[in-house]
C-alpha positions as a printed NumPy array, in Angstrom:
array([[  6.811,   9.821, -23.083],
       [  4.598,   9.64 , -19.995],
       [  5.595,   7.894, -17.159],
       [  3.173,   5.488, -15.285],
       [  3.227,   4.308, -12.01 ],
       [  2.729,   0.202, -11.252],
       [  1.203,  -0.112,  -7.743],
       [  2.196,  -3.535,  -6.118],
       [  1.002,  -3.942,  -2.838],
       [  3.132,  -7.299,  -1.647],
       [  2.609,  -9.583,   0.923],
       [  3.569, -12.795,   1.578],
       [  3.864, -14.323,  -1.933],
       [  7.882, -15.258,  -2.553],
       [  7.018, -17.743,  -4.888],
       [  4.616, -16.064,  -7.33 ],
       [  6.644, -12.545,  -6.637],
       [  9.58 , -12.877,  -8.815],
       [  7.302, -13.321, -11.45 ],
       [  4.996, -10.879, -11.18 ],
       [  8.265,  -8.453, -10.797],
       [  9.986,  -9.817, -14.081],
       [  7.093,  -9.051, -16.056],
       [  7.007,  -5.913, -14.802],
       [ 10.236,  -4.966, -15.051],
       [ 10.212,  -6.2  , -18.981],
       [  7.585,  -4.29 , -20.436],
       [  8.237,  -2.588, -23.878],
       [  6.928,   0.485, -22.114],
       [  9.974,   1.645, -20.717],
       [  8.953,   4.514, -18.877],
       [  7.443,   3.046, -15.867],
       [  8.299,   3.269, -11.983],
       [  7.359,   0.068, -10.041],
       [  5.985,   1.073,  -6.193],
       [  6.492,  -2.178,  -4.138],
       [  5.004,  -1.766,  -1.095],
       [  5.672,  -4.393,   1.407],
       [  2.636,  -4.848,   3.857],
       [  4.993,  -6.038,   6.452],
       [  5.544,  -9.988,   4.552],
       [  7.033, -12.3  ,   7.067],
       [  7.736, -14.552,   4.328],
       [ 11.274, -13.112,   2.716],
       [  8.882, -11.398,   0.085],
       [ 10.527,  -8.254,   1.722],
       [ 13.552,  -9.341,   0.806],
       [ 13.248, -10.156,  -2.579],
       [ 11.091,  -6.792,  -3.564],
       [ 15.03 ,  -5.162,  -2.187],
       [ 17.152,  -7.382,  -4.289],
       [ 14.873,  -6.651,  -7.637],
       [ 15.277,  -3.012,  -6.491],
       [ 18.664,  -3.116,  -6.483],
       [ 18.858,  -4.489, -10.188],
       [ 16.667,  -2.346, -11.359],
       [ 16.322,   1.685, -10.195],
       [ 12.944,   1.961, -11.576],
       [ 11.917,  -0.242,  -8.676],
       [ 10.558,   1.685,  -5.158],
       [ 10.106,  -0.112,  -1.943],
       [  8.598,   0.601,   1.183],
       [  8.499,  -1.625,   3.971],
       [  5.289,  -0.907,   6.3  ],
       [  3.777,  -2.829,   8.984],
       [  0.748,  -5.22 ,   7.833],
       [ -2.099,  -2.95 ,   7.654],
       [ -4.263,  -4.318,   4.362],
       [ -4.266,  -3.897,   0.614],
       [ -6.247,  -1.154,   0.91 ],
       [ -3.277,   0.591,   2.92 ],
       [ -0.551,  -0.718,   0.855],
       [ -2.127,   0.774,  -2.598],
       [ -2.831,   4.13 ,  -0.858],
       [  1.21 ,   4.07 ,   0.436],
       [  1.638,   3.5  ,  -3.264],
       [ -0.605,   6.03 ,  -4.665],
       [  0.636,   8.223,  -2.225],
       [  4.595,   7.641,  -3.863],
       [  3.153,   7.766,  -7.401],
       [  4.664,  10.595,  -9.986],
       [  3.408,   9.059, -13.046],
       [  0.828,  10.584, -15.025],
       [ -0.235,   7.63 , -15.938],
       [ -1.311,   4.591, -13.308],
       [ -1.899,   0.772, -12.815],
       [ -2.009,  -1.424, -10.18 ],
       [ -0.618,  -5.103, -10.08 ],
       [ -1.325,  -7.849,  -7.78 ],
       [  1.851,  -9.383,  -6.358],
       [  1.086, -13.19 ,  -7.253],
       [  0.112, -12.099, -10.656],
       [  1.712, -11.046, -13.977],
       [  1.214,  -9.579, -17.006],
       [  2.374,  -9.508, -20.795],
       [  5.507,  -7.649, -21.418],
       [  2.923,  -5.367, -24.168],
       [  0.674,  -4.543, -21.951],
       [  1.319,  -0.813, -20.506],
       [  2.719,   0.398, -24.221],
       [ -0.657,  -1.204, -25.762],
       [ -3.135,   0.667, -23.123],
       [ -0.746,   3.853, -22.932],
       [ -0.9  ,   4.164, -27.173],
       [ -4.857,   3.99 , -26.726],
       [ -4.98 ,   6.476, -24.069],
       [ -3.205,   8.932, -25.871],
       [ -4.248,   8.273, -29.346],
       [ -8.132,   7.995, -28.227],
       [ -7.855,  10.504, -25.789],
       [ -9.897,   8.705, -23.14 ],
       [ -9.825,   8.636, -19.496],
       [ -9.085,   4.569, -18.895],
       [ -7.908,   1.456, -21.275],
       [ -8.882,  -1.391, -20.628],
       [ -8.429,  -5.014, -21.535],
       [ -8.878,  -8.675, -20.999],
       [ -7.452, -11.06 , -18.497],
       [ -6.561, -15.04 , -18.251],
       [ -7.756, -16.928, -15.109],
       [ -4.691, -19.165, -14.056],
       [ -4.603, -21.877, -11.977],
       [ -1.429, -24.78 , -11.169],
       [ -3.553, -26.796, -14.369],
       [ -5.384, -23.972, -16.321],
       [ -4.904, -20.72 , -18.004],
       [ -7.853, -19.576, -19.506],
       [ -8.716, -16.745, -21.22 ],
       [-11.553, -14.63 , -20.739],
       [-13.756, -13.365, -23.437],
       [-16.779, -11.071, -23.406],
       [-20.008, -12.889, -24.721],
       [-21.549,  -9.893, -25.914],
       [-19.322,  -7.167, -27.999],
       [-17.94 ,  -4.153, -26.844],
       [-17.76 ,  -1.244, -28.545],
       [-14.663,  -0.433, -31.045],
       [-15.277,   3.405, -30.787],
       [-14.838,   5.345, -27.605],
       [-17.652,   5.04 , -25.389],
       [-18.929,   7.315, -21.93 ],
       [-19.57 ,   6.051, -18.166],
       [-22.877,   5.167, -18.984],
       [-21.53 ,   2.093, -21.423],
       [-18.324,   1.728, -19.243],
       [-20.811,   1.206, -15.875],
       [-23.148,  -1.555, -18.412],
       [-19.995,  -3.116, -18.902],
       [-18.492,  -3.543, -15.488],
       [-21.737,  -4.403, -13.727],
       [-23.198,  -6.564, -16.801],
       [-20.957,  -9.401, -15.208],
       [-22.344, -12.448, -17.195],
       [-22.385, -10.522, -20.421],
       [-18.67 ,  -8.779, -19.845],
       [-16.223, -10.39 , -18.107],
       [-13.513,  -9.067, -19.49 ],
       [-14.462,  -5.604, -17.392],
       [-14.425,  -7.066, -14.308],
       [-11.337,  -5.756, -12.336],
       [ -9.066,  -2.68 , -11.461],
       [ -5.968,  -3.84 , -12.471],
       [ -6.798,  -4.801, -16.083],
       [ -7.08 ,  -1.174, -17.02 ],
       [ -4.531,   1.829, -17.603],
       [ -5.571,   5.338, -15.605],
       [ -4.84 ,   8.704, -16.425],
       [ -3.943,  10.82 , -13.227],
       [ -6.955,  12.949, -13.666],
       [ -9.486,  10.067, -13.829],
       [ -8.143,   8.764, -10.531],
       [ -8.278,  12.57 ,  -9.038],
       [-10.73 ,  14.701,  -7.091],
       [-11.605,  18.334,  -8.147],
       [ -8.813,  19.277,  -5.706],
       [ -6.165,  17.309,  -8.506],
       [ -5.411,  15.144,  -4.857],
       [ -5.556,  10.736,  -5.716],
       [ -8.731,   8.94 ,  -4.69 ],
       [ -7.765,   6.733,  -1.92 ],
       [ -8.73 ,   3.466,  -1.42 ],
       [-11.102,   2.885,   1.846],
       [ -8.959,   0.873,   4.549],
       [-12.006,   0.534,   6.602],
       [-12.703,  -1.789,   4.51 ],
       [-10.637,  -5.497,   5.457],
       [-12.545,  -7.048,   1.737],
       [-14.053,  -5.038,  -0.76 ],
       [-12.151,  -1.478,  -0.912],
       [-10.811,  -2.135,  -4.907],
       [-15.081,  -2.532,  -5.536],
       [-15.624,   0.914,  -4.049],
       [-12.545,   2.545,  -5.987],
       [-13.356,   1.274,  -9.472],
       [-16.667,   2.524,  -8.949],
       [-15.554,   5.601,  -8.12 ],
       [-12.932,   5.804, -11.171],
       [-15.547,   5.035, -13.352],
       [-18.027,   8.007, -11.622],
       [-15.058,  10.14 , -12.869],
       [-14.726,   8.928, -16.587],
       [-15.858,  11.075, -19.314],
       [-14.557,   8.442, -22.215],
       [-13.05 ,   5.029, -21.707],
       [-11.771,   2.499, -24.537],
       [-11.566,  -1.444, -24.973],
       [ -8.617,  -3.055, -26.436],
       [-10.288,  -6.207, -27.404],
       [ -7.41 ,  -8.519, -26.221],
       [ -6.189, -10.107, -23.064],
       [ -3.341,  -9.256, -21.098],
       [ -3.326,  -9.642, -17.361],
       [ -3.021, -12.993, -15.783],
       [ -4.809, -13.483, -12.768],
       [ -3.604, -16.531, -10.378],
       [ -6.738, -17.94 ,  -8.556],
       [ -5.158, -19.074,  -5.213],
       [ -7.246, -20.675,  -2.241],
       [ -5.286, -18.552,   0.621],
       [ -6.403, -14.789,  -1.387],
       [ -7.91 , -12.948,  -0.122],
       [-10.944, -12.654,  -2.955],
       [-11.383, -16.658,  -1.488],
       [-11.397, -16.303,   1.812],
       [-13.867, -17.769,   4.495],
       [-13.546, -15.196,   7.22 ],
       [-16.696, -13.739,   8.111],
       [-15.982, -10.317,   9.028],
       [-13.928,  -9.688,   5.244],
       [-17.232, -11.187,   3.602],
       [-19.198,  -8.901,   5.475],
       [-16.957,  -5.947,   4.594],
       [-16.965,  -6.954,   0.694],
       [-20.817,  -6.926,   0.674],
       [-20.587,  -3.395,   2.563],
       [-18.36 ,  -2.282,  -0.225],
       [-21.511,  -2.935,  -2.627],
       [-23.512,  -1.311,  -1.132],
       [-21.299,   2.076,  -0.361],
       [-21.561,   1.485,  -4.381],
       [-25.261,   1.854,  -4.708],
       [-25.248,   4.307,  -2.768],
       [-22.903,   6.426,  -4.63 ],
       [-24.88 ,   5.62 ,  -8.245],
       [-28.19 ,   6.404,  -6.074],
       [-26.412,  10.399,  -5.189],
       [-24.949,  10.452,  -9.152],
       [-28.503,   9.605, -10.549],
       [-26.785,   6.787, -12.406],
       [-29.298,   4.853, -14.664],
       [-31.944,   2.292, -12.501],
       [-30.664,  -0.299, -15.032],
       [-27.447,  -0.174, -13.992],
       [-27.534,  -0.034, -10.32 ],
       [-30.116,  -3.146, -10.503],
       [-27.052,  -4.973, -11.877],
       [-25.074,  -3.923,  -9.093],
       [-27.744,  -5.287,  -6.543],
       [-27.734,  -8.371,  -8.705],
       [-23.979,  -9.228,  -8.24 ],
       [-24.314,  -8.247,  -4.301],
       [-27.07 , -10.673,  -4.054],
       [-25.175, -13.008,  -5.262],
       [-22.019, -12.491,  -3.144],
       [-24.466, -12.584,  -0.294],
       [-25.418, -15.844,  -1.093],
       [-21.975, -17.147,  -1.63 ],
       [-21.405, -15.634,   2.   ],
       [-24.116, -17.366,   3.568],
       [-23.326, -20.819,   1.888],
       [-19.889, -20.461,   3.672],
       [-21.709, -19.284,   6.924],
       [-23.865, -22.489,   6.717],
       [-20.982, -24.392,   5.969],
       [-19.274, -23.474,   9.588],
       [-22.736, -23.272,  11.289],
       [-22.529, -19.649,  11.989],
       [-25.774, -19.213,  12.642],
       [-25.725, -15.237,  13.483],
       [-23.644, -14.89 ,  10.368],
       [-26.413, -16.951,   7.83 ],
       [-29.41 , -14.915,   9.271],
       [-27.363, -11.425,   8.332],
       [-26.304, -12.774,   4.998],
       [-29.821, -14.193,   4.349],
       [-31.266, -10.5  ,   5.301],
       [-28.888,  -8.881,   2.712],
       [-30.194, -11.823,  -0.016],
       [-34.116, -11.044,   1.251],
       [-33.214,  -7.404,   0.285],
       [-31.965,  -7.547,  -3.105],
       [-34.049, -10.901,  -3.834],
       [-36.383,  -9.363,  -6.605],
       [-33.341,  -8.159,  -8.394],
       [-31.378, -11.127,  -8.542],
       [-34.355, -13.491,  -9.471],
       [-35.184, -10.636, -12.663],
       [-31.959, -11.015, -13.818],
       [-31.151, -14.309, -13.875],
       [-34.351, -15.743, -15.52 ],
       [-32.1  , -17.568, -18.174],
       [-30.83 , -19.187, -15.236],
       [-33.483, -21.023, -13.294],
       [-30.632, -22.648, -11.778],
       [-29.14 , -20.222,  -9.987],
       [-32.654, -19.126,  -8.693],
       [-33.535, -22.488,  -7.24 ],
       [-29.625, -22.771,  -5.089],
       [-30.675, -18.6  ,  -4.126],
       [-34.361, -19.957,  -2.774],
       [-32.427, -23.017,  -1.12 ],
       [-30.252, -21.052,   0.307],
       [-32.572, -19.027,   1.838],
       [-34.365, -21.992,   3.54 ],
       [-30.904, -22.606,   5.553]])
């Protein structure tokens, strides 16, 4: 049996930890290590990632100074001996199936990734996400796998890292040395790495059912309001077109990909206008002028959304 390697970067989150640990520690996959890496919490989140450990020996801490996600998963990857590897959020969890499920398909399918679906929790909802289009039941290539991580609207169910299982390889450069996330990057480095898992997939497979539960919480960092992270996460797109542009990856696709950073730059410039950052608006409103016939010829069904873009632009 395969081991595989659960990357937790933690910080600050002793409330939703324990959690997240337990259903870690109880999956029906039992060969698993669990890499905690504590990003320096000041919050006793340190603390409680050493008392799980000490429970349970599959559990591996480090305790670094706070230097990012994007830090903290590389510590991790840099720890990993599994052959097989996912990555967890600390305020999330995840069903106690979930690694056997995705580790069965990679091995049975012989496939690069497995991936599957997620719930969107909140203190009053859990929610889960379905696909409005189908996905394929048979094993599909990079070119479906990109349709369906960049189709957003169409695919939800793609739309994050840790909802998948990775074989070593996949993650790997021709070297066999792990892609590392880019800690330049203070928002935005887990967009540039699942782009450039998916670059490296040869066959991927769906497993058409949700398992991941991902807590929406105003102080993450996928919510946050700082300027210079929303600036970073829009950078991160773009590193990604860039990449598709030097692979030759279909036009289609890589229009999608301008599509979605349109639309985070809008998102960034409504919080811009929202604290009267003026400097901020007219560089998000540059990025939305530049990716503007994209976004409107993809969301004609949603006349909408093209009227708050064109508003938004007026600001």
């Amino acid at each position: 049996m395969k081991k595989i390697s659960v990357i937790v970067p933690v910080y600050n989150t002793k409330n939703e930890l324990p959690r997240c640990l337990v259903s870690i520690i109880n999956q029906t996959y039992p060969n698993i290590e669990i890499i905690c890496i504590d990003d320096g919490s000041t919050d006793g989140s340190g603390e409680i990632v050493d008392a799980f450990a000490d429970r349970d020996k599959r559990i591996k801490v480090l305790h670094k100074a706070n230097e990012g996600e994007s830090s903290a998963r590389n510590a991790g990857l840099k720890m990993a001996e599994g052959q097989y590897i996912a990555f967890c959020d600390c305020d999330d969890w995840i069903d106690r199936e979930m690694y056997e499920v995705l580790a069965e398909t990679l091995e049975k399918e012989n496939v690069d990734l497995a991936a599957g679906s997620w719930y969107k929790e909140s203190a009053s909802l859990s929610q889960e996400i379905v696909n409005k289009l189908p996905v394929s039941e048979m094993v599909f290539g990079k070119e479906e796998l990109l349709t369906y991580l960049y189709m957003r609207d169409s695919y939800r169910g793609f739309a994050y890292m840790w909802d998948k299982l990775y074989t070593r390889e996949v993650l790997s450069d021709r070297q066999g040395n792990l892609f590392l996330f880019n800690e330049k990057l203070q928002l935005g480095g887990d967009v540039l790495y699942l782009a450039e898992a998916a670059l490296n997939t040869k066959k991927a497979k769906y497993v058409d059912r949700a398992f991941y539960h991902y807590l929406q919480r105003e102080s993450s960092g996928c919510h946050t309001k700082d300027v210079r992270k929303l600036r970073d996460s829009l950078k991160a797109y773009e590193m990604v077109i860039q990449r598709f542009e030097e692979e030759h990856i279909n036009p289609r696709i890589i229009n999608y990909v301008k599509r979605f950073l349109a639309y985070h730059s809008s998102n960034a410039a409504e919080i811009a206008i929202a604290q009267g950052h003026r400097s901020a608006i007219e560089e998000f409103q540059t990025f939305m002028e530049k990716y503007e016939q994209e976004y409107v010829a993809l969301n004609m069904q949603y006349p909408e959304r093209i009227q708050r873009y064109k508003n938004l632009l007026k600001q």
